[in-house]
Every structure is written in structure tokens, then in C-alpha cells.
Gaussian input, Z-matrix of N, CA and C with variables (Angstrom, degrees):
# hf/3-21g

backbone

0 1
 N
 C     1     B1
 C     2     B2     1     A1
 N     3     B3     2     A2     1     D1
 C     4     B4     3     A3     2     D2
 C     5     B5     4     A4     3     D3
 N     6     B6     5     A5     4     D4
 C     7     B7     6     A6     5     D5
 C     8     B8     7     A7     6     D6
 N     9     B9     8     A8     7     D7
 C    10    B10     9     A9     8     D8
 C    11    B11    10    A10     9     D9
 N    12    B12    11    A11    10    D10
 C    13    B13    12    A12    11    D11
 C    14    B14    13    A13    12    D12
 N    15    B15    14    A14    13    D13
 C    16    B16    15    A15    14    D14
 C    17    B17    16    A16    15    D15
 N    18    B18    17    A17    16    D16
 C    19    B19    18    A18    17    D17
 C    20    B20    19    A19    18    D18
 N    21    B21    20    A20    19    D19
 C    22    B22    21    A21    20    D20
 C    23    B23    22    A22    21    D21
 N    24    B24    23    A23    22    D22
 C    25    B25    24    A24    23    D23
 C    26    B26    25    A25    24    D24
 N    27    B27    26    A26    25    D25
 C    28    B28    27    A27    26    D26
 C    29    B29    28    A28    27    D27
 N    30    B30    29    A29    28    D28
 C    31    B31    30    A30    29    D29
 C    32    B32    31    A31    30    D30
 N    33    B33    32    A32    31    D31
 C    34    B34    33    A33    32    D32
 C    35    B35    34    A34    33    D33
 N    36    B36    35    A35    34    D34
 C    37    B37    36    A36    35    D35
 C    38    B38    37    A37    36    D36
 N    39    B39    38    A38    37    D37
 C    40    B40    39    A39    38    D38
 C    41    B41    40    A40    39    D39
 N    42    B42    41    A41    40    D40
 C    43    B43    42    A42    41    D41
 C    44    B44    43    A43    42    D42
 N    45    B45    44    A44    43    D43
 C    46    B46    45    A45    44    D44
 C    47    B47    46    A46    45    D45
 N    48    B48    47    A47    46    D46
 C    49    B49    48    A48    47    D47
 C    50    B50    49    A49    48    D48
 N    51    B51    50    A50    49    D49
 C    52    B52    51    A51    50    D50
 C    53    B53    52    A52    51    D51
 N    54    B54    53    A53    52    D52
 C    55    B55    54    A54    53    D53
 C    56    B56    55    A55    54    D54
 N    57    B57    56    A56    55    D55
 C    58    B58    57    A57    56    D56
 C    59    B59    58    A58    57    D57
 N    60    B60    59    A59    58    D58
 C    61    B61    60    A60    59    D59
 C    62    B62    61    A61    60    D60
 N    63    B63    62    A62    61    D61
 C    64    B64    63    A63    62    D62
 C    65    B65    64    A64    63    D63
 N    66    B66    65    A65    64    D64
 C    67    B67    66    A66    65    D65
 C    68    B68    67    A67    66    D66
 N    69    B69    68    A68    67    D67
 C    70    B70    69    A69    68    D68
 C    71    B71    70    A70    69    D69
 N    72    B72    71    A71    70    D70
 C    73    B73    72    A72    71    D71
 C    74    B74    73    A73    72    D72
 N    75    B75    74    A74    73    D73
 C    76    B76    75    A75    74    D74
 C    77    B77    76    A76    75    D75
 N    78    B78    77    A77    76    D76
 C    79    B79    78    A78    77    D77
 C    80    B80    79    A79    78    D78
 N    81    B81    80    A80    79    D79
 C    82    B82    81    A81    80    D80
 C    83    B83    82    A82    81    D81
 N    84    B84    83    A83    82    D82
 C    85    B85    84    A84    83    D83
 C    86    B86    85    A85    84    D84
 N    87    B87    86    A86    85    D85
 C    88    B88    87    A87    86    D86
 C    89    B89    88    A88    87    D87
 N    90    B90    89    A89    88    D88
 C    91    B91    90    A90    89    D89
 C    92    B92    91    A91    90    D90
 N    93    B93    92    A92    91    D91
 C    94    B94    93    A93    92    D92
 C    95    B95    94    A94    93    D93
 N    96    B96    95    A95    94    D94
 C    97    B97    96    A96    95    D95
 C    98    B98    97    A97    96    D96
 N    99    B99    98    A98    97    D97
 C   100   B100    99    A99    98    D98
 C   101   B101   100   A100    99    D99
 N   102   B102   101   A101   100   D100
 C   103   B103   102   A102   101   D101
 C   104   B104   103   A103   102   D102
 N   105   B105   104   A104   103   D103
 C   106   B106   105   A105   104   D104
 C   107   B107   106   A106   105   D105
 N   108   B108   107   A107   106   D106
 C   109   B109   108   A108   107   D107
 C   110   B110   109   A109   108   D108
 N   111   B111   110   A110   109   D109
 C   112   B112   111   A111   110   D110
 C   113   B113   112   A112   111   D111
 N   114   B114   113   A113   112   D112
 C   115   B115   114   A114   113   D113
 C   116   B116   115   A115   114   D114
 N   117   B117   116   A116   115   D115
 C   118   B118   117   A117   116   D116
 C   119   B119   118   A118   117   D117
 N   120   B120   119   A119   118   D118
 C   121   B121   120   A120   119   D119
 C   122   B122   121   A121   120   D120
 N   123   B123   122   A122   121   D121
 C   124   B124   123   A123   122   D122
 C   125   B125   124   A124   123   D123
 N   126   B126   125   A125   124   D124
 C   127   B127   126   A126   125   D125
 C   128   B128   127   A127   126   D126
 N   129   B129   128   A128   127   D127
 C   130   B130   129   A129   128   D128
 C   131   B131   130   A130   129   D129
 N   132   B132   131   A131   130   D130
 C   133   B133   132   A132   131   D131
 C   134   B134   133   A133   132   D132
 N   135   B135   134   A134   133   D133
 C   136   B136   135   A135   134   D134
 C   137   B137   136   A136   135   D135
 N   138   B138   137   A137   136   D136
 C   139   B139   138   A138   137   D137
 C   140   B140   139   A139   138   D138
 N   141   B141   140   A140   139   D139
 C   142   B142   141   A141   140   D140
 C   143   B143   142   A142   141   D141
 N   144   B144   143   A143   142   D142
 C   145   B145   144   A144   143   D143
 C   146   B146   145   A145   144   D144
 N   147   B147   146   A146   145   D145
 C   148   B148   147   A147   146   D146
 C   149   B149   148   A148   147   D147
 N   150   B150   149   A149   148   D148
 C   151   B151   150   A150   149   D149
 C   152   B152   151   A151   150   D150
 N   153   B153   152   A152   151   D151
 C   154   B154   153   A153   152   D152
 C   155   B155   154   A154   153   D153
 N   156   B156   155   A155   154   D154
 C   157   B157   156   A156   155   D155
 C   158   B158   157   A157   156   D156
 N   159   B159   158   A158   157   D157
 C   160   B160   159   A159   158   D158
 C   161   B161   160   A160   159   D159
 N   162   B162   161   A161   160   D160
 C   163   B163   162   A162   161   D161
 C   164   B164   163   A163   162   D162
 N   165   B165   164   A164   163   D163
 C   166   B166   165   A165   164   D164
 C   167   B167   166   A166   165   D165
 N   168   B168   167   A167   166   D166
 C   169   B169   168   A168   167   D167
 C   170   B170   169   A169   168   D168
 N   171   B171   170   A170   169   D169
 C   172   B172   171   A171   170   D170
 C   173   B173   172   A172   171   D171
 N   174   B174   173   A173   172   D172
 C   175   B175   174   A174   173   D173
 C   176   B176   175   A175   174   D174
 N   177   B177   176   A176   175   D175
 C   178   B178   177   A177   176   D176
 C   179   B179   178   A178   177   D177
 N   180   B180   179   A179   178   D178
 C   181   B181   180   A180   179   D179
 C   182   B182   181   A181   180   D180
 N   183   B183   182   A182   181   D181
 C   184   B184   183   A183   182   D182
 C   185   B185   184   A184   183   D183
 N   186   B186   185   A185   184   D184
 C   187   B187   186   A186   185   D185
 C   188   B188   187   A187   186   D186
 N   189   B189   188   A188   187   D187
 C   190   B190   189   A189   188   D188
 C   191   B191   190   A190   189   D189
 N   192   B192   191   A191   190   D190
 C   193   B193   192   A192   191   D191
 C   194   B194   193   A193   192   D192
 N   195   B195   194   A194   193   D193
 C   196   B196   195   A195   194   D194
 C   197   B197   196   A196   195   D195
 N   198   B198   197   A197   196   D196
 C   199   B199   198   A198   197   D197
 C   200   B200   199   A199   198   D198
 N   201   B201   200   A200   199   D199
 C   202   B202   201   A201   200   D200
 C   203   B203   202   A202   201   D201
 N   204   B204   203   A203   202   D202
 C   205   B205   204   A204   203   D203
 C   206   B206   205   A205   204   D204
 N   207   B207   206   A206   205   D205
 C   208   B208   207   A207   206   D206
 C   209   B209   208   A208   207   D207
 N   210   B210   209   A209   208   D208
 C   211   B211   210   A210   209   D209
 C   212   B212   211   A211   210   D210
 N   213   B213   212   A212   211   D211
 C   214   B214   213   A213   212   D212
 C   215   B215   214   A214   213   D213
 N   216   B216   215   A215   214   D214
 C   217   B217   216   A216   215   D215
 C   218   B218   217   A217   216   D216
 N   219   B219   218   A218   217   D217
 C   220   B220   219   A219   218   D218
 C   221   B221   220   A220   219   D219
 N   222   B222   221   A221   220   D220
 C   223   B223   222   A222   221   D221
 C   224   B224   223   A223   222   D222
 N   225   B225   224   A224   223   D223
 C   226   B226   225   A225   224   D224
 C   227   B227   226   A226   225   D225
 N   228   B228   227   A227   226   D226
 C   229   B229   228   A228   227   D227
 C   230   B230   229   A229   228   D228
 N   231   B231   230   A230   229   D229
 C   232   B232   231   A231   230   D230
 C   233   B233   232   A232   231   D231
 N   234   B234   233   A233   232   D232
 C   235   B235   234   A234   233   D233
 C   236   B236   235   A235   234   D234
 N   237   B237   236   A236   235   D235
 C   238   B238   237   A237   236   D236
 C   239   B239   238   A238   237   D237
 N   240   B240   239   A239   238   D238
 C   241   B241   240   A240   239   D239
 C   242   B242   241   A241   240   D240
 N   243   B243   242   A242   241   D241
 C   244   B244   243   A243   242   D242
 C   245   B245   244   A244   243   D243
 N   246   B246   245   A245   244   D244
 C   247   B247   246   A246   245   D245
 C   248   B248   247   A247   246   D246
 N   249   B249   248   A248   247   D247
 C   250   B250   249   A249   248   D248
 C   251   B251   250   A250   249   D249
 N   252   B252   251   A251   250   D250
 C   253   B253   252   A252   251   D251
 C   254   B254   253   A253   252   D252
 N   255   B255   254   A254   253   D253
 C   256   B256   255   A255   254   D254
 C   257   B257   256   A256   255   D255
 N   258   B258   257   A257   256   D256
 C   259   B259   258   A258   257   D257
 C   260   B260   259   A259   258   D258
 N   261   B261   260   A260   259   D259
 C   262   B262   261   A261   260   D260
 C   263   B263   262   A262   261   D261
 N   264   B264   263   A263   262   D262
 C   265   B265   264   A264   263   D263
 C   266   B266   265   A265   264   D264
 N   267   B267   266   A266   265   D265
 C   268   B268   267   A267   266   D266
 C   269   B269   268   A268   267   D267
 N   270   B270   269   A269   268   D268
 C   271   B271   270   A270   269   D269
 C   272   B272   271   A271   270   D270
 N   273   B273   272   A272   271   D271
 C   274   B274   273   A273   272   D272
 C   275   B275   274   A274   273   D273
 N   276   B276   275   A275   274   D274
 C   277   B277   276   A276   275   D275
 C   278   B278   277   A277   276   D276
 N   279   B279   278   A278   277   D277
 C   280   B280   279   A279   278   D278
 C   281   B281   280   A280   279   D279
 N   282   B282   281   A281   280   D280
 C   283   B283   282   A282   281   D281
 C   284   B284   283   A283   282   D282
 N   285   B285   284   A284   283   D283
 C   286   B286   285   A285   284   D284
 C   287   B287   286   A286   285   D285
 N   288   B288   287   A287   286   D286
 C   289   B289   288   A288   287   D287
 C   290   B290   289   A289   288   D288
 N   291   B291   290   A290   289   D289
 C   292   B292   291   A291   290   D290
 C   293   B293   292   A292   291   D291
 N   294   B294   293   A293   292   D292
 C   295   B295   294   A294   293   D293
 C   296   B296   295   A295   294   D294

   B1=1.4501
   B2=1.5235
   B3=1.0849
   B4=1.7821
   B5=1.9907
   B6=0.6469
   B7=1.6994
   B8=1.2204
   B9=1.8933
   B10=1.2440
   B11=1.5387
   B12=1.6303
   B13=1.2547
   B14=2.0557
   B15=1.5381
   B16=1.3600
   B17=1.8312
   B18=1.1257
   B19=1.5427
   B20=1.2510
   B21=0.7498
   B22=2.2510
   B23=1.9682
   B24=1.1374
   B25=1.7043
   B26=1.6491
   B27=1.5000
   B28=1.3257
   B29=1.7311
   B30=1.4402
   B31=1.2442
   B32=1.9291
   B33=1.4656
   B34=1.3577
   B35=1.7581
   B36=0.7708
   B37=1.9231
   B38=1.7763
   B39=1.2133
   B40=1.4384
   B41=1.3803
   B42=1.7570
   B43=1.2768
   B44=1.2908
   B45=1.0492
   B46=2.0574
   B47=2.1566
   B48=1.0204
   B49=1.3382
   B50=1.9793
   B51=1.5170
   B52=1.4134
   B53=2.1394
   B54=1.3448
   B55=1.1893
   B56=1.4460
   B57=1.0805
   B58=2.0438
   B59=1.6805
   B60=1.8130
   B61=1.7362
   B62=1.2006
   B63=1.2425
   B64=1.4629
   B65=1.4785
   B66=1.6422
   B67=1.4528
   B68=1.9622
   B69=1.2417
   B70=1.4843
   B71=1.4803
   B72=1.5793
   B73=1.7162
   B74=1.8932
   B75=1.5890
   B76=1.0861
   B77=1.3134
   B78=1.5571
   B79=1.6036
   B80=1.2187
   B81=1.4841
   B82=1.6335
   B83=1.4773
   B84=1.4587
   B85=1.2907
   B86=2.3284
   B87=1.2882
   B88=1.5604
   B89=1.5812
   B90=1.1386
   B91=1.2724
   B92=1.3390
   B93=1.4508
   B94=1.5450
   B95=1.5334
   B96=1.5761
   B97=1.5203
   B98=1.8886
   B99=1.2954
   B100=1.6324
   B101=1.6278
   B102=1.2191
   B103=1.6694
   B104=2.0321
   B105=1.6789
   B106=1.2549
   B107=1.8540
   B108=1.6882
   B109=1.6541
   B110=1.3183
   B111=1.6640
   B112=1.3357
   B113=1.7109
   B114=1.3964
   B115=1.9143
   B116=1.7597
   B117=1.7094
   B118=1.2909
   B119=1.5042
   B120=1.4097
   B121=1.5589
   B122=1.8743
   B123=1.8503
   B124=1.2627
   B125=1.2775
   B126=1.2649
   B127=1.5852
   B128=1.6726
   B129=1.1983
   B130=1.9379
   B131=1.2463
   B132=1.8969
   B133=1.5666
   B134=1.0857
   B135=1.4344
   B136=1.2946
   B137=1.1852
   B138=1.5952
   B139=1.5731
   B140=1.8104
   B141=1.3313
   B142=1.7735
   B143=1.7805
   B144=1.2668
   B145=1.8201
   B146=1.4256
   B147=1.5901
   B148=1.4388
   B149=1.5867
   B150=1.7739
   B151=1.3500
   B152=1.2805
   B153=1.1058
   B154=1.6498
   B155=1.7046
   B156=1.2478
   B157=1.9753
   B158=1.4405
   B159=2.0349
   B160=1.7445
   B161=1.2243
   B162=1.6344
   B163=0.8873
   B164=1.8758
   B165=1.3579
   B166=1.0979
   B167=1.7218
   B168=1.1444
   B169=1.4990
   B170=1.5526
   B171=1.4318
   B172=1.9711
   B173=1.0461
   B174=1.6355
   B175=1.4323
   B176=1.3388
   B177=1.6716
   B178=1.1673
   B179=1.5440
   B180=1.2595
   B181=1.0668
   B182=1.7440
   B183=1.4402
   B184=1.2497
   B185=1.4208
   B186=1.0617
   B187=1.7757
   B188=1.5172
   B189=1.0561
   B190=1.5481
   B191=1.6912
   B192=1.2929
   B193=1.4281
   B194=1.0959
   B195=1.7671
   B196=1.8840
   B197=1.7035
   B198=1.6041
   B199=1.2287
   B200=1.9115
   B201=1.4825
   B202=1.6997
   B203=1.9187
   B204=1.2633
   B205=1.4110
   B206=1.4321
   B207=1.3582
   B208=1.6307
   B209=2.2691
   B210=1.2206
   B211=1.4323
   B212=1.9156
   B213=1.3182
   B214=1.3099
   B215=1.7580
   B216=1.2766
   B217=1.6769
   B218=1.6197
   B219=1.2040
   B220=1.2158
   B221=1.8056
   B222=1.7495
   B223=1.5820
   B224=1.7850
   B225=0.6884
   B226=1.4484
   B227=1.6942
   B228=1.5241
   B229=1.9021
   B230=1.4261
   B231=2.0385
   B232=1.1608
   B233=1.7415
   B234=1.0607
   B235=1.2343
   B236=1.4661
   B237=1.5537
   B238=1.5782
   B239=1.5860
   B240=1.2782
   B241=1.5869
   B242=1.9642
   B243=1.0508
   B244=1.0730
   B245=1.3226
   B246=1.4065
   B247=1.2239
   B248=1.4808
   B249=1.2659
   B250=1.6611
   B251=1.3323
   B252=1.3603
   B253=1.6432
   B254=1.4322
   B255=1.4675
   B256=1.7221
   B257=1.8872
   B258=1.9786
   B259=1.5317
   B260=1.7795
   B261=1.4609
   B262=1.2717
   B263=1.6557
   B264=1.5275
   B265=1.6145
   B266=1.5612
   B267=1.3165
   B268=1.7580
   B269=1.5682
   B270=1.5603
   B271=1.1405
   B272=1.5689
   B273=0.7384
   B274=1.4266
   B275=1.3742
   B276=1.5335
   B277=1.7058
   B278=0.8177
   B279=1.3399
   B280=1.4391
   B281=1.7648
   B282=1.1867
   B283=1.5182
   B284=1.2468
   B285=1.2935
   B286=1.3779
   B287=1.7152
   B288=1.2115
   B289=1.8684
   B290=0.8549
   B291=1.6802
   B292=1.8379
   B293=1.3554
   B294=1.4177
   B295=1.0466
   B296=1.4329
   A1=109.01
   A2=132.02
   A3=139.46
   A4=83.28
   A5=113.65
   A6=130.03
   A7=123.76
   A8=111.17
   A9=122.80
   A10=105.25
   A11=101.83
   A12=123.46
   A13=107.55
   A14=92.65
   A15=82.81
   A16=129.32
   A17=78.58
   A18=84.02
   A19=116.64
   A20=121.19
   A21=130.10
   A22=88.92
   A23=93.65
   A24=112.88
   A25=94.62
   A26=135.21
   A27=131.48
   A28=123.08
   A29=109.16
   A30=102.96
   A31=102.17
   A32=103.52
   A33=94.32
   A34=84.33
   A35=137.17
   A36=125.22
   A37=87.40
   A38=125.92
   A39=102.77
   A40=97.70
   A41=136.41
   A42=139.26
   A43=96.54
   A44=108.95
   A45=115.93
   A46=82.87
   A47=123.26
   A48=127.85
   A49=86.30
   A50=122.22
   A51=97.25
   A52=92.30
   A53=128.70
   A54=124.09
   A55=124.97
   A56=120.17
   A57=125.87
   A58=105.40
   A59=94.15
   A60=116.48
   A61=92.07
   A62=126.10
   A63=128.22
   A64=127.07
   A65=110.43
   A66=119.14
   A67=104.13
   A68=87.65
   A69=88.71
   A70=126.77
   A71=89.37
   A72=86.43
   A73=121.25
   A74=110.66
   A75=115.31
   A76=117.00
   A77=102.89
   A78=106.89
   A79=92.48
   A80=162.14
   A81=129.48
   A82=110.29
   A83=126.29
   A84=123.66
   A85=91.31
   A86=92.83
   A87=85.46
   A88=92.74
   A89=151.11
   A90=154.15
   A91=112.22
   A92=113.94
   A93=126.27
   A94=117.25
   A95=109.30
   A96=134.92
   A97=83.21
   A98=124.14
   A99=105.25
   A100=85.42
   A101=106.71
   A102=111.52
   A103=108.69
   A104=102.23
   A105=101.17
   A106=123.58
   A107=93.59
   A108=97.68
   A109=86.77
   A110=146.00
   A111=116.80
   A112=110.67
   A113=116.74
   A114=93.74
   A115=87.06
   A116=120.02
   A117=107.63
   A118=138.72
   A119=109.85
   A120=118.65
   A121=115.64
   A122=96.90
   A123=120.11
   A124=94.87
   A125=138.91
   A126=123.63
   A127=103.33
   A128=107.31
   A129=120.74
   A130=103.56
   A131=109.95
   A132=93.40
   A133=125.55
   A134=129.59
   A135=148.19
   A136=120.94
   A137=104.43
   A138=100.11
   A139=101.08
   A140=87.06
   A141=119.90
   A142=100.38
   A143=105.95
   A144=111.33
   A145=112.10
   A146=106.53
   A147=121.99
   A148=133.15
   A149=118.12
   A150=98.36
   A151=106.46
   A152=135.74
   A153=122.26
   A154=95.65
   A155=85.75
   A156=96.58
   A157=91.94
   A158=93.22
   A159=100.18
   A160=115.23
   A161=126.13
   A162=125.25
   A163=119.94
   A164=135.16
   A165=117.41
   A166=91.96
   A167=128.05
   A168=119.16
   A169=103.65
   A170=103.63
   A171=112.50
   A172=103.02
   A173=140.84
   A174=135.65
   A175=92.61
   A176=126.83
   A177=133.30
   A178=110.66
   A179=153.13
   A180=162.86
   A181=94.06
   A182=117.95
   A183=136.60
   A184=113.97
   A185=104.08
   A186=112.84
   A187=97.33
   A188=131.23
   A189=123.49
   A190=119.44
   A191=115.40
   A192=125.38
   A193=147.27
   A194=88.12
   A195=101.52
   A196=117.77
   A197=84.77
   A198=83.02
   A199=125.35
   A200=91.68
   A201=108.49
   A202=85.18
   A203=114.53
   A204=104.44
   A205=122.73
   A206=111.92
   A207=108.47
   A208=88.11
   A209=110.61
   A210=96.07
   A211=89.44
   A212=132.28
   A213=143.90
   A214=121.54
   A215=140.38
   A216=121.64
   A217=80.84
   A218=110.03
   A219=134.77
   A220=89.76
   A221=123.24
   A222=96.49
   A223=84.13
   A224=119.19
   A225=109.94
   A226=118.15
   A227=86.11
   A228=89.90
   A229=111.82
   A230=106.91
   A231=118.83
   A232=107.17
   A233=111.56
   A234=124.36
   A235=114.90
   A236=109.54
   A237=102.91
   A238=87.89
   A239=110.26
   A240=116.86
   A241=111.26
   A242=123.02
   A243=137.33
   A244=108.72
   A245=124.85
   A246=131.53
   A247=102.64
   A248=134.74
   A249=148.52
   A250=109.35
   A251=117.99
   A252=106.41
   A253=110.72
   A254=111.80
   A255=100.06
   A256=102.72
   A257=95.58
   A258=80.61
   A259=117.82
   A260=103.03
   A261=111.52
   A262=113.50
   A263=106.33
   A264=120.59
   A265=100.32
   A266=114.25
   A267=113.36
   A268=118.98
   A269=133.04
   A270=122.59
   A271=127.14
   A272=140.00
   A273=159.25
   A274=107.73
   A275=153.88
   A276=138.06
   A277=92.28
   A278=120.89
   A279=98.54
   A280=100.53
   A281=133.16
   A282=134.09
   A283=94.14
   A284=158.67
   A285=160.00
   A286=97.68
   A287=126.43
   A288=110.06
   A289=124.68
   A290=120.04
   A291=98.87
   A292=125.59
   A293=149.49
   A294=146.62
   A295=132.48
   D1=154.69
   D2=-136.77
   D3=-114.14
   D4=132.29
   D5=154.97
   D6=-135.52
   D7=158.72
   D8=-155.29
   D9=73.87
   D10=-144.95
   D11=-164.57
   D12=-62.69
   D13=-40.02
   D14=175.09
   D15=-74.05
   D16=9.03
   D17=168.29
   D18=-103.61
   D19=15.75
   D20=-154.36
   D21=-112.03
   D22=117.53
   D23=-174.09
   D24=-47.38
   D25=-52.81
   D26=170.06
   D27=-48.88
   D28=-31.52
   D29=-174.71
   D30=-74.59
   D31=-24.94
   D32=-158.44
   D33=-90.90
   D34=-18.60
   D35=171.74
   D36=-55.89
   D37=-51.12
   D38=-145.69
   D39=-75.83
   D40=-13.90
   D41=-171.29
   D42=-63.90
   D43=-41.98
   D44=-153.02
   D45=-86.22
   D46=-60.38
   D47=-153.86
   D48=-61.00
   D49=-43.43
   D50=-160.57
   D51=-107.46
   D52=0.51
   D53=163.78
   D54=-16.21
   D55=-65.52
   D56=168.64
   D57=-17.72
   D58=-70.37
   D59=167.83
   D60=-44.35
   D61=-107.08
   D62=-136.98
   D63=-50.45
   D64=-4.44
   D65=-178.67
   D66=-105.51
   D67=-28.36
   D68=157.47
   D69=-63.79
   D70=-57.85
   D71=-177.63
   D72=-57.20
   D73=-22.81
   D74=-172.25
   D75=-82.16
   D76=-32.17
   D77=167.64
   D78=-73.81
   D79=-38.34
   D80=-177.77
   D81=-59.75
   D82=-39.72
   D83=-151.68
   D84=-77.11
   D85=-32.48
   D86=-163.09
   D87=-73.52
   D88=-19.49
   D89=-172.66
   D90=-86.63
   D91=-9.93
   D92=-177.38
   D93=-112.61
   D94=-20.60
   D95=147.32
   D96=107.41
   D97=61.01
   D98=-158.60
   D99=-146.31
   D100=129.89
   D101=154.08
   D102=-43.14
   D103=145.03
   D104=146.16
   D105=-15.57
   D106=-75.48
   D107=-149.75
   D108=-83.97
   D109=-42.60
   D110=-168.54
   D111=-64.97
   D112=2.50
   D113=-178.28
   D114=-92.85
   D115=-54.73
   D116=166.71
   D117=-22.84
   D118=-56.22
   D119=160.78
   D120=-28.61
   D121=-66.91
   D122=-172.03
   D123=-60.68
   D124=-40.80
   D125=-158.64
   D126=-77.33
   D127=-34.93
   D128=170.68
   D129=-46.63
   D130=-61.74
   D131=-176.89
   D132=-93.91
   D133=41.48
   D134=-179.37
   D135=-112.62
   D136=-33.78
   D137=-164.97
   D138=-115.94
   D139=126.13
   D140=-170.37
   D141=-31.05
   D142=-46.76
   D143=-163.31
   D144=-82.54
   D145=12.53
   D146=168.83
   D147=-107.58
   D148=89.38
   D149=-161.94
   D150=-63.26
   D151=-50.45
   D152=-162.06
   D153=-164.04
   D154=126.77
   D155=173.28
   D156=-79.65
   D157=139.86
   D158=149.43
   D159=-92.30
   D160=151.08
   D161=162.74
   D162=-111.83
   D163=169.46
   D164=-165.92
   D165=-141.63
   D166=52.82
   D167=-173.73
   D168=-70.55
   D169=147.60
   D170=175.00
   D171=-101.79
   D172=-15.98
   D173=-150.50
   D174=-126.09
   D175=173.31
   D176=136.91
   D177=-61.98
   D178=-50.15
   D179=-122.20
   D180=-103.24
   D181=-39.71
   D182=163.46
   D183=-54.47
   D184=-49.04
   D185=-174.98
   D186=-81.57
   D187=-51.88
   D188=175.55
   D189=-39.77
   D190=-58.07
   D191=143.31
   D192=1.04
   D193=-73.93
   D194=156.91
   D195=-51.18
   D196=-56.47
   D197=-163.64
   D198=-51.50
   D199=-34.23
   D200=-176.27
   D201=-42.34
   D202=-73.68
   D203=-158.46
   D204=-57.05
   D205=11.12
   D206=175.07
   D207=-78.49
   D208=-29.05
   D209=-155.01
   D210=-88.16
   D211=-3.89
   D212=154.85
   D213=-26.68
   D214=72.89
   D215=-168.53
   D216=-103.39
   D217=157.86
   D218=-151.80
   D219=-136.94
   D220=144.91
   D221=-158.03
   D222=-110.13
   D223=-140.97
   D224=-173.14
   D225=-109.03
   D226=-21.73
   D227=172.27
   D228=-65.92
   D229=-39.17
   D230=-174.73
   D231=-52.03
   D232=-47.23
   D233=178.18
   D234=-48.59
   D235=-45.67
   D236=-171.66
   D237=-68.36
   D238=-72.68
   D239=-163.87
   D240=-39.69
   D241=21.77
   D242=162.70
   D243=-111.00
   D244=-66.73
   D245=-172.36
   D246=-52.10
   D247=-30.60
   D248=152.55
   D249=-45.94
   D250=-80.08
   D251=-178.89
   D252=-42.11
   D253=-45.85
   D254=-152.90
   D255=-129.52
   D256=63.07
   D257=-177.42
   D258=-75.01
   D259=162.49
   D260=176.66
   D261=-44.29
   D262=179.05
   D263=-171.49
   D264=-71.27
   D265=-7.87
   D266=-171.06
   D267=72.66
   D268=153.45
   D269=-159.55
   D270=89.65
   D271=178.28
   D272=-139.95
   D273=-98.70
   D274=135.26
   D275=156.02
   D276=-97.24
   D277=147.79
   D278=16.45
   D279=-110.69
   D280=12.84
   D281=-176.03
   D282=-86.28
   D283=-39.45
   D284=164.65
   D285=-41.80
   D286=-43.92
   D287=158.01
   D288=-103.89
   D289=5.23
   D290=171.09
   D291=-58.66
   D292=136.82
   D293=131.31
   D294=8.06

């Protein structure tokens, strides 16, 4: 049974609303042999318009993790076919992500 946030009736609309994505993205990561967050990690430190991802690990086992995806290169198709699953808000930056 889901606790915290994944239990919050809003978190689970956005599962179902972005699902298409998220089964995509998971079939890329399992086809790439990569956890979720280490290809995420890698795509942070990959992509130019990113000064520096935070990360917030609680565990050692967490921090080990991170770290795996610093050794993560991502090839450049991988890259588009990301930028595909999960394109930006559209529009102009940086007002196309302000808040």
C-alpha cells in the first residue's frame, strides 16, 4: 500500500495523467540496464542548461547510487529520446519555467 505523497489522491491523478511518459521512460532506462534515478542523475549532468543537480540522499546506499550515475554517459540518441518522452513546458527560457 503507497504512503506519504504517493498516497495523496493528487499525486496519483498525476501517475495516471503522465503514465504513457513514465512507462516509456522506464522501458528506456531498463533497455539501458540503468535505475530510474541514475539515467535522471546522468541526464542533469549531461545537459548543458544544467548548472549542477542537488541531490538529497538519507542513506549511504542512497549516496552510492548517486554516485554510480556520475559514471552513467547517456549517447546522444538516448538523449533525444528523452528529450521526447519528457519535452519541456514549450516557449522561450527562461519564462517558459518560471513559476
Amino acid at each position: 500500500m503507497a504512503s506519504g505523497r504517493r498516497a495523496r489522491p493528487a499525486f496519483a491523478r498525476l501517475i495516471e495523467q503522465y503514465r504513457p511518459q513514465l512507462e516509456a521512460y522506464e522501458g528506456l532506462c531498463e533497455d539501458l540496464g540503468e535505475t530510474p534515478s541514475d539515467v535522471a542523475l546522468a541526464w542533469l549532468l549531461q545537459n548543458p542548461v544544467v548548472t549542477a543537480p542537488l541531490i538529497g540522499p538519507r542513506t549511504v546506499e542512497q549516496l552510492q547510487q548517486a554516485l554510480h550515475a556520475t559514471t552513467v554517459t547517456l549517447s546522444d540518441d538516448t538523449m533525444s529520446c528523452l528529450d521526447e518522452i519528457w519535452p519541456g513546458p514549450g516557449g522561450e527560457a527562461p519564462q517558459a519555467y518560471a513559476w
